[in-house]
C-alpha positions, 0 to 999 in steps of 0.5 A: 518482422516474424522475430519482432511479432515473437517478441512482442508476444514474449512480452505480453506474456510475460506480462500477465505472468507477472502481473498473476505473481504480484497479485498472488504476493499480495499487498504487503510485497509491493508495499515493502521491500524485504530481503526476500521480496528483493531477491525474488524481485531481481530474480524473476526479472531476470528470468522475465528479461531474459524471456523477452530479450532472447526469443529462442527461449522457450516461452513455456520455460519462462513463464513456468519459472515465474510461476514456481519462484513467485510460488515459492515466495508466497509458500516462504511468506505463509511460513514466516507468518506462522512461524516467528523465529523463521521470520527473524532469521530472514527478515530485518527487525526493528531497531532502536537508533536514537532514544531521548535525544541521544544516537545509539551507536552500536546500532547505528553499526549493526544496521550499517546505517551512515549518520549522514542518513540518519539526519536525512531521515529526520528531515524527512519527517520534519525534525531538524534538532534530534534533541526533539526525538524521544524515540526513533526506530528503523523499521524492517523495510528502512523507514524511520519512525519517531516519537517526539518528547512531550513538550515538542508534541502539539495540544490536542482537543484532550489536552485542552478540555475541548469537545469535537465531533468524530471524523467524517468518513467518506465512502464512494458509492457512485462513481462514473455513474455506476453504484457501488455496491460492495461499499454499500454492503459494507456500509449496511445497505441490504441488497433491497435498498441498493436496488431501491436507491438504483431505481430512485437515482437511475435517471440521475446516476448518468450525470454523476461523476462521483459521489461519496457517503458518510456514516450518517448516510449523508450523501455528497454528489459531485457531477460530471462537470466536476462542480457539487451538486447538492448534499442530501439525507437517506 
């Protein structure tokens, strides 16, 4: 019972430590996956696995050495945004695979990417005839971006002389019943005005389960019971 009380507390731990290093990598770690944040990441799970499957590693041991491969991670990355010729050397570069319709070969071969996939990849983004493809290119972190030939892209309001009104953007300022302040900061409201739309709303504000304004501060309310409640004007 003692050895399973450790290791619950080895994976709690370690946890948190982990979850302190992904936060210190940033979102670009876990929104690509590089060569280096694939080492990093089958390294420090190691390490992490080896903690909490063997309790006679010290704990302190573990969580340390977390610690420095996640810092390191983060001293290689700061280094490769300042220095571009570094970031070449360990990172993968965009690569041009097909160009007006045509596959490119010897790139195909320099990134060892079967053909087979390629076609996969086409499908992915909707493209089953690759004489659709002006322009294809493997990113670094192995998704494929297209550009179509003109004559298979379809019209927009330019092309055809048409007049449309811009987007709506929609931001959350309540949520659960609870302001949102930070957003109606970014949004331009000073701290007076949140305090005022707190005190017009406070009797309101239990009720709503979310509520969203766009940049012409026009506010959509939806209640708890999920349904609409109304649309109105600041």
């Amino acid at each position: 019972m003692q050895t399973v009380g450790i290791t619950v507390f080895h994976i709690i731990v370690t946890m948190i430590a982990l979850l302190a290093m992904s936060l210190l990598m940033g979102k670009r770690h876990m929104g690509e996956l590089t060569p280096l944040d694939f080492i990093v990441s089958i390294t420090i799970g190691t390490v992490a696995g080896a903690g909490i499957v063997d309790p006679s590693i010290d704990l302190a041991t573990v969580v340390i050495s977390i610690v420095v491969i996640g810092f390191a991670q983060f001293i290689i990355s700061w280094v490769t945004m300042k220095n571009r010729k570094f970031q070449h050397s360990i990172m993968f570069e965009p690569t041009v695979i097909i160009e007006n319709g045509i596959i490119i070969k010897a790139n195909l071969q320099k990134v060892k990417l079967p053909l087979e996939s390629v076609f996969g990849l086409l499908r992915d983004k909707g493209i089953f005839d690759i004489n659709e493809v002006e322009l294809a290119i493997l990113e670094p972190h192995g998704k494929l971006s297209i550009l179509k030939k003109a004559e298979y892209q379809p019209l927009n309001a330019t092309q055809l002389n048409f007049t449309v009104r811009p987007n709506k953007i929609l931001t959350p300022v309540i949520i659960e019943g609870e302001l949102q302040t930070k957003n109606l900061e970014q949004m331009g409201f000073s701290a007076l005005q949140i305090e005022e739309l707190g005190k017009q709303y406070k009797d309101t504000l239990a009720n709503v389960f979310v509520a969203f304004m766009d940049q012409n501060r026009k506010l959509y309310v939806i209640n708890q019971d999920a349904q609409e409640t109304g649309i109105f004007r600041h």
